[in-house]
LUMKEVO-924699 format. One record per atom (N, C-alpha, C): residue number from 1; residue in three letters; atom name; x, z, y. Coordinates in steps of 0.02 Angstrom, whole numbers. Atoms other than C-alpha are relative to their C-alpha. Layout:
! LUMKEVO-924699
+-----+-----+----+--------+--------+--------+
:   k :   r :  a :     xx :     zz :     yy :
+-----+-----+----+--------+--------+--------+
: NUM : ALA : CA :      X :      Z :      Y :
...
+-----+-----+----+--------+--------+--------+
//
This chain:
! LUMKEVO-924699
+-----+-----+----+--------+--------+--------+
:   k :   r :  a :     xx :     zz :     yy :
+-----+-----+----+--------+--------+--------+
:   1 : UNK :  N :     40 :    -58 :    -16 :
:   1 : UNK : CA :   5763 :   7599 :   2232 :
:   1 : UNK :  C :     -9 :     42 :    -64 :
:   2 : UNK :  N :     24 :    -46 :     58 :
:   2 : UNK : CA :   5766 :   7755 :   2117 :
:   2 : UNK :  C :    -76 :     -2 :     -2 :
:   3 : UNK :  N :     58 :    -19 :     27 :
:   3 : UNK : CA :   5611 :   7787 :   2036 :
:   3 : UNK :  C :    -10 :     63 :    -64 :
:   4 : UNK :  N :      3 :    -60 :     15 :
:   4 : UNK : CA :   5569 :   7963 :   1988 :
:   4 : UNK :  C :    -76 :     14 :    -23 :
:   5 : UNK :  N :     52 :    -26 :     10 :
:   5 : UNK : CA :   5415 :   8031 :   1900 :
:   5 : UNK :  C :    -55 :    -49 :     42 :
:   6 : UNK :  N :     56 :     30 :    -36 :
:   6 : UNK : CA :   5309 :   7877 :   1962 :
:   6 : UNK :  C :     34 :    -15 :     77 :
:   7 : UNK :  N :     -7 :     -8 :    -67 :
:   7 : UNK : CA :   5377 :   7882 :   2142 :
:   7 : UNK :  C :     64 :    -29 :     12 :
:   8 : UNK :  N :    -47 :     46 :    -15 :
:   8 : UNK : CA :   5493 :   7747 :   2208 :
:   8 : UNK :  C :     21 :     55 :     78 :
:   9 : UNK :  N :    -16 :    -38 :    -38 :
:   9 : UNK : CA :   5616 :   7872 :   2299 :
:   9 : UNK :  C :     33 :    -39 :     59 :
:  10 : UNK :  N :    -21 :     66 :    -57 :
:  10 : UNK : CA :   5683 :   7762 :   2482 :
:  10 : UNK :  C :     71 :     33 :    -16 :
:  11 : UNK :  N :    -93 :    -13 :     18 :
:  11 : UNK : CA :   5862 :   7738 :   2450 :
:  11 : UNK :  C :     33 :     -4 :     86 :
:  12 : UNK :  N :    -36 :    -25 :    -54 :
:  12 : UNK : CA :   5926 :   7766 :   2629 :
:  12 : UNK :  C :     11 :    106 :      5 :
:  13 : UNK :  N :      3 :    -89 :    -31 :
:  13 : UNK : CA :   5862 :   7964 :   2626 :
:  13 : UNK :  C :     62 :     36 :    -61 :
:  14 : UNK :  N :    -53 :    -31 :     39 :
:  14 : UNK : CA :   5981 :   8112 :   2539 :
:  14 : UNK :  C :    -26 :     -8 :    -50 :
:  15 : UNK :  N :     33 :    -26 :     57 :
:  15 : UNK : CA :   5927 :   8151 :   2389 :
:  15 : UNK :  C :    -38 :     49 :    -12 :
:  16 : UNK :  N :     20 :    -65 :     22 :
:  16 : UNK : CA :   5878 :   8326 :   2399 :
:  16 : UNK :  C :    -61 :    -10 :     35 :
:  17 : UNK :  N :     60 :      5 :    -25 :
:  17 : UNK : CA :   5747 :   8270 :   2529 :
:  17 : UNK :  C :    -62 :    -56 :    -20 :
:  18 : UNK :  N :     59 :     49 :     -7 :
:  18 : UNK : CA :   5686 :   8105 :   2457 :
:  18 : UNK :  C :    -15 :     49 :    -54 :
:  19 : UNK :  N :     49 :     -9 :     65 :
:  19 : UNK : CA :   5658 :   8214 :   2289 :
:  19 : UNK :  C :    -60 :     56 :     25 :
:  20 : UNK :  N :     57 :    -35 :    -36 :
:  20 : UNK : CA :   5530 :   8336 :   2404 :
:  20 : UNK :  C :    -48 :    -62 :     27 :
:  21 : UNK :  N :     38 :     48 :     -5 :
:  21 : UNK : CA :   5432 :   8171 :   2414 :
:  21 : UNK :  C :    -57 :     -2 :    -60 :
:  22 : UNK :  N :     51 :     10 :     56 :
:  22 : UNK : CA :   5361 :   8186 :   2243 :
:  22 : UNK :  C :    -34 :     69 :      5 :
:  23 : UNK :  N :     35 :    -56 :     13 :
:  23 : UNK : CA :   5215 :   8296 :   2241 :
:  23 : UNK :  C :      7 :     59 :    -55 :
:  24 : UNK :  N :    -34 :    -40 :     25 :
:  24 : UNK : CA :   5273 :   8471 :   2186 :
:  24 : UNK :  C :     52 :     16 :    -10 :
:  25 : UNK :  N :    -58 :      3 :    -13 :
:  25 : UNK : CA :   5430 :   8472 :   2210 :
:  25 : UNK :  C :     16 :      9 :     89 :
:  26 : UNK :  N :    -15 :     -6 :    -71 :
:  26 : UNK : CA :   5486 :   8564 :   2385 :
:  26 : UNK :  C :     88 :      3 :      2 :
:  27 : UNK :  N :    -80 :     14 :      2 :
:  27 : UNK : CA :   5661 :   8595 :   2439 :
:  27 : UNK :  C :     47 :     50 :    -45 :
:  28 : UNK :  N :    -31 :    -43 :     71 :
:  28 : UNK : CA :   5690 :   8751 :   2319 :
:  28 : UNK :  C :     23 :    -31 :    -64 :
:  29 : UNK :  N :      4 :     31 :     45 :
:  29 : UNK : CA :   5637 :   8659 :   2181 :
:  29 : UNK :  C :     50 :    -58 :    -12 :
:  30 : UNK :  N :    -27 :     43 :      8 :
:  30 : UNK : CA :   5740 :   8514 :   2234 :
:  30 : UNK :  C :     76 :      1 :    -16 :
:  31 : UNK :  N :    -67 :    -29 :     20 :
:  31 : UNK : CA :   5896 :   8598 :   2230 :
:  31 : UNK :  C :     24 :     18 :    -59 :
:  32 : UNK :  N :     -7 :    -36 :     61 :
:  32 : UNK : CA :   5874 :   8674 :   2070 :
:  32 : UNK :  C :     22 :    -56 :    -40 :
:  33 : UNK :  N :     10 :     59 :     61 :
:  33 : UNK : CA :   5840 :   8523 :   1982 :
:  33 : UNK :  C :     84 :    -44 :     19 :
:  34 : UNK :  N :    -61 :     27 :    -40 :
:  34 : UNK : CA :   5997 :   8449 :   2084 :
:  34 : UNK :  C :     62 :     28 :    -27 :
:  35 : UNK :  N :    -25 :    -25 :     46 :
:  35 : UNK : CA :   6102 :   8576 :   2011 :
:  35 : UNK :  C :     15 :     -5 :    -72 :
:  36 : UNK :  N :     10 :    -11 :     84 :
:  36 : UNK : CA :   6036 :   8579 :   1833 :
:  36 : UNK :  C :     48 :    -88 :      5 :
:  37 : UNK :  N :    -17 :     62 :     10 :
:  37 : UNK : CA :   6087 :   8381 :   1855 :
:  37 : UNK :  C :     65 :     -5 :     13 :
:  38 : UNK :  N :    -60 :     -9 :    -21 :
:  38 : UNK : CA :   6260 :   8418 :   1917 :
:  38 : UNK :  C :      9 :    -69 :     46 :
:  39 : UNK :  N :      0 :     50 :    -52 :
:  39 : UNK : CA :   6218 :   8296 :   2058 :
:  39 : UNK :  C :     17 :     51 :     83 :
:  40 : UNK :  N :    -13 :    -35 :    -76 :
:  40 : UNK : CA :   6271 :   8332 :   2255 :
:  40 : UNK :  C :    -65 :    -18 :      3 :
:  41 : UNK :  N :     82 :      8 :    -48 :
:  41 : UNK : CA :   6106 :   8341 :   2374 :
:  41 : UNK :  C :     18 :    -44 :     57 :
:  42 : UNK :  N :    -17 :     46 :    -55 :
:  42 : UNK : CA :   6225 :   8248 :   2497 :
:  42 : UNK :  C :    -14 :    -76 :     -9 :
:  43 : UNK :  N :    -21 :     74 :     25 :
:  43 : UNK : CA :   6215 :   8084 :   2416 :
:  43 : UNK :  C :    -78 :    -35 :     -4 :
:  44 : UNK :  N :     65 :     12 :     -4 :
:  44 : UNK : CA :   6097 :   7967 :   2462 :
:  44 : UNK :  C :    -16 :    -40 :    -55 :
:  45 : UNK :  N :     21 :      6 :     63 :
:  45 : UNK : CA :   5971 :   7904 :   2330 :
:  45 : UNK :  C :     10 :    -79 :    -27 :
:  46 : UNK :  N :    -15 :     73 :     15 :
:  46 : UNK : CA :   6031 :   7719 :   2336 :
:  46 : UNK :  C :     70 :    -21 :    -32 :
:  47 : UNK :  N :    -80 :    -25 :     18 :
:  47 : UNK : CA :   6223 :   7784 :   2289 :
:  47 : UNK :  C :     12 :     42 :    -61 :
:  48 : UNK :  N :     18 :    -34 :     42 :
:  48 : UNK : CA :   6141 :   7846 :   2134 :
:  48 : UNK :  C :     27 :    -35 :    -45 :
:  49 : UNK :  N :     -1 :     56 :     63 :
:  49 : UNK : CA :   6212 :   7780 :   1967 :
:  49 : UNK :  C :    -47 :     17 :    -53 :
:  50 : UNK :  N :     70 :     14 :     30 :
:  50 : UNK : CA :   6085 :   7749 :   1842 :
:  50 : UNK :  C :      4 :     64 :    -55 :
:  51 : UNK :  N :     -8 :    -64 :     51 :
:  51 : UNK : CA :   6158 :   7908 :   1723 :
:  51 : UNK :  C :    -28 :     64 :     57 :
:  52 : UNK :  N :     23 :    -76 :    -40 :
:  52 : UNK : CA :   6124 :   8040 :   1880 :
:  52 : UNK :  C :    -62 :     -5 :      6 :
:  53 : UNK :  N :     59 :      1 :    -15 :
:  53 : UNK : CA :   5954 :   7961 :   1921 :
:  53 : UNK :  C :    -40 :     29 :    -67 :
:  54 : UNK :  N :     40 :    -16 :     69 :
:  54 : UNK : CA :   5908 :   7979 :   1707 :
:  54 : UNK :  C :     18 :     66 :     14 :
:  55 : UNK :  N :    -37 :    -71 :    -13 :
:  55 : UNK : CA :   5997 :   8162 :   1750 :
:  55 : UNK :  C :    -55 :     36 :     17 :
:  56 : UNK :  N :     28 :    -22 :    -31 :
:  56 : UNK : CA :   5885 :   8190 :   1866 :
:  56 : UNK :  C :    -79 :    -16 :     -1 :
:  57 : UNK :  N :     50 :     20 :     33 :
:  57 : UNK : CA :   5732 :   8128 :   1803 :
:  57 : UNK :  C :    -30 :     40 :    -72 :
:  58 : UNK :  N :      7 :    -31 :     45 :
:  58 : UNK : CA :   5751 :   8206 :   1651 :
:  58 : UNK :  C :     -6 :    109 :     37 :
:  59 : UNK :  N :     -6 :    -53 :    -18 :
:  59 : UNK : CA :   5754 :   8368 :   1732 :
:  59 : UNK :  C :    -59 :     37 :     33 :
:  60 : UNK :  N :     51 :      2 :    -36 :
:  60 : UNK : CA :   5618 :   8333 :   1843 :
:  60 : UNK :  C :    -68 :      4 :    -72 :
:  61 : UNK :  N :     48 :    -10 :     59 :
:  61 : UNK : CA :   5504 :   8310 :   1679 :
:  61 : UNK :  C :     -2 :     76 :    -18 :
:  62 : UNK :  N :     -7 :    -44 :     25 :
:  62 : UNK : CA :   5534 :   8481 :   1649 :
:  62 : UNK :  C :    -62 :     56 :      8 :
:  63 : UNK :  N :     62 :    -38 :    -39 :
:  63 : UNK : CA :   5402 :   8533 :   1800 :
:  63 : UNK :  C :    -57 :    -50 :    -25 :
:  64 : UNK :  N :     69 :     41 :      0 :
:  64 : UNK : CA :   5214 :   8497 :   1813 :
:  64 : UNK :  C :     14 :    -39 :     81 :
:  65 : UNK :  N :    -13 :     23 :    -69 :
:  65 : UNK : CA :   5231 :   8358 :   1951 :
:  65 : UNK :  C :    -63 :    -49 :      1 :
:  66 : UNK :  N :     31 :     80 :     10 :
:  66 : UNK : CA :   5122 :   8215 :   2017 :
:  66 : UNK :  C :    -64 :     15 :    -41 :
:  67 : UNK :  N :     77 :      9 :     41 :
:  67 : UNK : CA :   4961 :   8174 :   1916 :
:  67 : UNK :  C :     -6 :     64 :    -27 :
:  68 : UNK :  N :     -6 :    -60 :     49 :
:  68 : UNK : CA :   4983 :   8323 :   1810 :
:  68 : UNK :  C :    -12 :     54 :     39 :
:  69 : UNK :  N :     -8 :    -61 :    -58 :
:  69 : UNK : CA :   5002 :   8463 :   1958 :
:  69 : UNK :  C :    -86 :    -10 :     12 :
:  70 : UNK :  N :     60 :     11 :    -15 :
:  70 : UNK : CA :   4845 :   8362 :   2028 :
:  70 : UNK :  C :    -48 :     33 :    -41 :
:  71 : UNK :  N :     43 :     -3 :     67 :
:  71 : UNK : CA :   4760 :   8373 :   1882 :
:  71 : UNK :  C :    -20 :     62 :    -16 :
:  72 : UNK :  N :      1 :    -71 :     10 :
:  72 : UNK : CA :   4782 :   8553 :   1846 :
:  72 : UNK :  C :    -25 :     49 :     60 :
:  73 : UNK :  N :     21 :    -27 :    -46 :
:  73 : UNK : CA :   4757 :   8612 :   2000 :
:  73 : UNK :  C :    -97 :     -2 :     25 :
:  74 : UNK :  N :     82 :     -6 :      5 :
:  74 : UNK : CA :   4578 :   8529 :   2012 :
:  74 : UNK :  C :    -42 :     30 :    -46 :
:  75 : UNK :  N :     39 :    -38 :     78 :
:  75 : UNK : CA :   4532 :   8601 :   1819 :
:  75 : UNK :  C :    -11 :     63 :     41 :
:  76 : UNK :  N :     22 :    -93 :      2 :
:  76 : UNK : CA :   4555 :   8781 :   1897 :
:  76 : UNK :  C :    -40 :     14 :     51 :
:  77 : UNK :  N :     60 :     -9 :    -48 :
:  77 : UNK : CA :   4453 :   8744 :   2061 :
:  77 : UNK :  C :    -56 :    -11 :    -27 :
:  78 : UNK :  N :     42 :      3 :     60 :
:  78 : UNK : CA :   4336 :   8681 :   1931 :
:  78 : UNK :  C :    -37 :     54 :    -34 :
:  79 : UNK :  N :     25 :    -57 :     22 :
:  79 : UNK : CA :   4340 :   8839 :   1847 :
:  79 : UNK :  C :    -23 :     56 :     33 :
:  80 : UNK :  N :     27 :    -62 :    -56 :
:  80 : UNK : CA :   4319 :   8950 :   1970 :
:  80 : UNK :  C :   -107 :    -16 :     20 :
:  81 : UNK :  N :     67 :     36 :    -33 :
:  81 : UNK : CA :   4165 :   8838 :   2028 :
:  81 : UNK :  C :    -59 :     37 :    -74 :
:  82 : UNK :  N :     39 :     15 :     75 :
:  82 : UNK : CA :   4092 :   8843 :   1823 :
:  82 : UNK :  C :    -14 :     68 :    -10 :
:  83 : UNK :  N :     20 :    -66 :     12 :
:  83 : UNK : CA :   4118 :   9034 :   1820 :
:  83 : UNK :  C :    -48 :     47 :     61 :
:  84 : UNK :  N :     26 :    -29 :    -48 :
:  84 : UNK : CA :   4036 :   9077 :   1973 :
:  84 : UNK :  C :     27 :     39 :     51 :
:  85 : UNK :  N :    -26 :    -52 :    -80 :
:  85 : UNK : CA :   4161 :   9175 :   2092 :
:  85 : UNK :  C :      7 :    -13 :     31 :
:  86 : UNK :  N :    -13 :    -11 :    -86 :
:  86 : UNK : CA :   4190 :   9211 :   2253 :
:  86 : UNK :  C :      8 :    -94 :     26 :
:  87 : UNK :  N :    -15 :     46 :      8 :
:  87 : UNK : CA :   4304 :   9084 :   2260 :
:  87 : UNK :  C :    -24 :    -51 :    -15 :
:  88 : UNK :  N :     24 :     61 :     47 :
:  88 : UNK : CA :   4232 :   8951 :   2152 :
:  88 : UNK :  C :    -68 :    -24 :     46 :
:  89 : UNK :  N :     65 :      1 :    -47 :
:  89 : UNK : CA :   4059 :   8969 :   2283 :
:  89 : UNK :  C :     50 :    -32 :     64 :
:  90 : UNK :  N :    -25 :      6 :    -75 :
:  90 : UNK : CA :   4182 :   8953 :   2443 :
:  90 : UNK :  C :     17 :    -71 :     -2 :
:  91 : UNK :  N :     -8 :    104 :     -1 :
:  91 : UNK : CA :   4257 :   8781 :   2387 :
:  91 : UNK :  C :    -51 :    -35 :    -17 :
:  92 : UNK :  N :     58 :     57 :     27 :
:  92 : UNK : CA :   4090 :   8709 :   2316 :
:  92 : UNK :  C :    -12 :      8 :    103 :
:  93 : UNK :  N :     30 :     13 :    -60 :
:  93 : UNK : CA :   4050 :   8751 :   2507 :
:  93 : UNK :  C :     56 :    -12 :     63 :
:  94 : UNK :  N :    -44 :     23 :    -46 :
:  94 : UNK : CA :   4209 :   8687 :   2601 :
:  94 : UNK :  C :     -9 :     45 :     40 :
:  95 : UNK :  N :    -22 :    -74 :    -43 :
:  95 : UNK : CA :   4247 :   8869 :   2673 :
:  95 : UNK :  C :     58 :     19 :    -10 :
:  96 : UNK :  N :    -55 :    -50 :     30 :
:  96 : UNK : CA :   4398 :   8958 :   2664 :
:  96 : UNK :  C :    -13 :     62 :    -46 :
:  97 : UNK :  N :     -6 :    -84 :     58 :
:  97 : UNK : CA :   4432 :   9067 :   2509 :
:  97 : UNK :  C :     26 :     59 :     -4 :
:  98 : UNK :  N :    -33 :    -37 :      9 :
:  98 : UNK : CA :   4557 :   9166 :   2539 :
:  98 : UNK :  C :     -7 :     55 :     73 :
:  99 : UNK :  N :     27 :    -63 :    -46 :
:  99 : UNK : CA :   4451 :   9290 :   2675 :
:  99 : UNK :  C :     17 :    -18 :     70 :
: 100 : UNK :  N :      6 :     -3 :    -51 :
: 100 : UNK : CA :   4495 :   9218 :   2829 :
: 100 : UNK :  C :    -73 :     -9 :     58 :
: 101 : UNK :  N :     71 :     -8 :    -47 :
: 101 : UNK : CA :   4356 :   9228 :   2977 :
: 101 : UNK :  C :    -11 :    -76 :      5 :
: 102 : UNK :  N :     32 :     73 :    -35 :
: 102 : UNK : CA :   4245 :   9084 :   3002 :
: 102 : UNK :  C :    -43 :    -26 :     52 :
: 103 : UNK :  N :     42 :     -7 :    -65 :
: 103 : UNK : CA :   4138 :   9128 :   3152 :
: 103 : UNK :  C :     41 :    -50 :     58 :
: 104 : UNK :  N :    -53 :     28 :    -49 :
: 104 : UNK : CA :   4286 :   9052 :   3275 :
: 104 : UNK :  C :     51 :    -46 :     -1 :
: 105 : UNK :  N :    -41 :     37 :     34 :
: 105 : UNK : CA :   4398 :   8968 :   3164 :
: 105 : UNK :  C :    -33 :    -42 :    -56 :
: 106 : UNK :  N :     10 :     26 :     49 :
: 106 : UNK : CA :   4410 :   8880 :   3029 :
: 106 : UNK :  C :      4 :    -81 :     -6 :
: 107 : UNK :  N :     24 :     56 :    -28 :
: 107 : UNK : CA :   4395 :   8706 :   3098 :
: 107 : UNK :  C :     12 :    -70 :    -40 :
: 108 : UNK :  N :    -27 :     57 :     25 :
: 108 : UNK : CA :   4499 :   8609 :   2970 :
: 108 : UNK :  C :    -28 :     -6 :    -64 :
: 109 : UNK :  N :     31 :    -17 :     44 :
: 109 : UNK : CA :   4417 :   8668 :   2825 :
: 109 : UNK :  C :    -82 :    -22 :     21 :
: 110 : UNK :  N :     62 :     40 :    -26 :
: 110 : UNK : CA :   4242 :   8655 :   2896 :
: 110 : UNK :  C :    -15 :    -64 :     48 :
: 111 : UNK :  N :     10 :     82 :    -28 :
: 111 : UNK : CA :   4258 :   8475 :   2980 :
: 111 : UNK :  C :     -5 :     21 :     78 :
: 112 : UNK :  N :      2 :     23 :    -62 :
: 112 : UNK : CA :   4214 :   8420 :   3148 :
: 112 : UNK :  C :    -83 :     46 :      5 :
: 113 : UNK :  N :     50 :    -47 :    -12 :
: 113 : UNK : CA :   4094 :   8537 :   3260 :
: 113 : UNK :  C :    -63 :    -70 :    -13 :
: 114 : UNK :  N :     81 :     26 :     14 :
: 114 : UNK : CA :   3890 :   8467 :   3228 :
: 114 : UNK :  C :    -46 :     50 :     61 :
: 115 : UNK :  N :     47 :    -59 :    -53 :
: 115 : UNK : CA :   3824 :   8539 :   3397 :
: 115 : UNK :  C :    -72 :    -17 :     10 :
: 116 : UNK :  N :     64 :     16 :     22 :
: 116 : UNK : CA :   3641 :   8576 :   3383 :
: 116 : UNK :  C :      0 :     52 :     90 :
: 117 : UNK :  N :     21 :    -27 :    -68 :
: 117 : UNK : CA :   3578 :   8609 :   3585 :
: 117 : UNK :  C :    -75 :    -16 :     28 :
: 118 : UNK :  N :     70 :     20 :    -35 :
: 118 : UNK : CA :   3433 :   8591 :   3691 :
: 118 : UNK :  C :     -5 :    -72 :     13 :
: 119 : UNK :  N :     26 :     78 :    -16 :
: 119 : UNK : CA :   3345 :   8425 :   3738 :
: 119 : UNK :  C :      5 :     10 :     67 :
: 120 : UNK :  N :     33 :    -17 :    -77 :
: 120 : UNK : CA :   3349 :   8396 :   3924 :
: 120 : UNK :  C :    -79 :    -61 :      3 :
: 121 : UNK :  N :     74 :     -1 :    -24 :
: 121 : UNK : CA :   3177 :   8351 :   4006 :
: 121 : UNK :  C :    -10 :    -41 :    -29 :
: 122 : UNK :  N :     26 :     55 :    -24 :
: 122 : UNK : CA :   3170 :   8168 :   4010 :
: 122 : UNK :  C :    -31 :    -10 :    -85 :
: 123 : UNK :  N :     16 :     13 :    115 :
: 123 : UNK : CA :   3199 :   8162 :   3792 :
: 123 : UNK :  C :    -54 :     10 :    -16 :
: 124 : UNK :  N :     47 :    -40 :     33 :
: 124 : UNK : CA :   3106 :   8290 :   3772 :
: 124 : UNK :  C :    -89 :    -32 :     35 :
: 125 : UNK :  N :     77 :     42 :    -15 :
: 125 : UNK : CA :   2945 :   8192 :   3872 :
: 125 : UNK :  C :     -7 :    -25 :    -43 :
: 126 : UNK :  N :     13 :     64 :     49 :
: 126 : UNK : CA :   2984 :   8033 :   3796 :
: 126 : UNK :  C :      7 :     27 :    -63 :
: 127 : UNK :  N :      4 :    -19 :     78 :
: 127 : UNK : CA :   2986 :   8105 :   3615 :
: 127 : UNK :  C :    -72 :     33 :     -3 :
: 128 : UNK :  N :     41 :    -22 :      2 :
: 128 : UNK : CA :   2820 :   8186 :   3653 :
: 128 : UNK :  C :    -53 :    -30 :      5 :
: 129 : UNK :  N :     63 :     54 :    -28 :
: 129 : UNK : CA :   2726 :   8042 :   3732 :
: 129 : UNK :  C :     18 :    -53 :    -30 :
: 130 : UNK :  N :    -21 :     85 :     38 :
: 130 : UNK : CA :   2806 :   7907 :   3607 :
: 130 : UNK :  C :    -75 :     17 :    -52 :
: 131 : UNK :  N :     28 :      6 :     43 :
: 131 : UNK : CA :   2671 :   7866 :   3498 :
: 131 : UNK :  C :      4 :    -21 :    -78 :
: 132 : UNK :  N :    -34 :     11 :     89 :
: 132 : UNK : CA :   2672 :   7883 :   3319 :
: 132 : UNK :  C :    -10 :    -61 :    -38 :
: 133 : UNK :  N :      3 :     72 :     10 :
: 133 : UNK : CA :   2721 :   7745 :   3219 :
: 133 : UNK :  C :    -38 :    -13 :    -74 :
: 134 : UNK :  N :     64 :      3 :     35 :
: 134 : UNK : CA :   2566 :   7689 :   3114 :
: 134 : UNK :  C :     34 :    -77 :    -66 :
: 135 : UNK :  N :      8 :     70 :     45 :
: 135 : UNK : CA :   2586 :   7564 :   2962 :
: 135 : UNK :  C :    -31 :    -30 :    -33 :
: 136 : UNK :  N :     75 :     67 :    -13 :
: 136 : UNK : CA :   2470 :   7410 :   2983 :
: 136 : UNK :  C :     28 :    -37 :    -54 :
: 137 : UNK :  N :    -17 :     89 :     21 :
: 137 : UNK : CA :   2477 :   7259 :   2855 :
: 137 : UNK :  C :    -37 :    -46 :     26 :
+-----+-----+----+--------+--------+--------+
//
């Protein structure tokens, strides 16, 4: 099993798709780097000899991938948060940032509905006529 930037790539898939496995890396990217390596994209990643995988490894170091991408990516939601904008308010409050409507949508971003409705009768007795709970030693 190659192993790429941390990420044990499955040696049955092509190449060009197991390397869109490692976070940051899509299929643009994968090509490129595929190229720069003077590797095919046809060839699957178990048919790799150990000079194309360093090829391609080395190439891959080149991007921010993996921990690093992570990493960076949280600093600037971070910053946004530390400086106070728009932005930086919308993710401290699990909203969408980038202006879409949230009256109707939104659903994946703001979680699972929390429906707040009426009581019917019977609750609403028994919650009225329960007696409050007193503490005796």
């Amino acid at each position: 099993m190659a192993r790429i930037a941390g990420i044990d790539l499955p040696e049955n898939k092509k190449i060009d798709y197991a390397l869109t496995l490692i976070y940051g890396i899509g299929w643009e990217r994968a090509r490129n780097i595929l190229k720069e390596a003077d590797v095919s994209g046809d060839t699957r990643t178990g048919k790799l000899s150990e000079e194309e995988v360093a090829k391609i490894a080395k190439a891959v170091e080149t991007y921010s991938v993996e921990g690093d991408l992570k990493r960076e990516v949280r600093q600037n939601i971070q910053r946004l948060r530390d400086i106070g904008s728009y932005r930086g308010t919308r993710h401290a409050r699990n909203l969408p940032a980038r202006g879409q409507r949230t009256r109707s949508n939104a659903r994946t971003k703001r979680g699972l509905r929390k429906t707040v409705g009426a009581f019917k009768k019977e609750a609403l007795t028994k919650m009225t006529t329960a007696k409050p709970a007193t503490n005796k030693k």
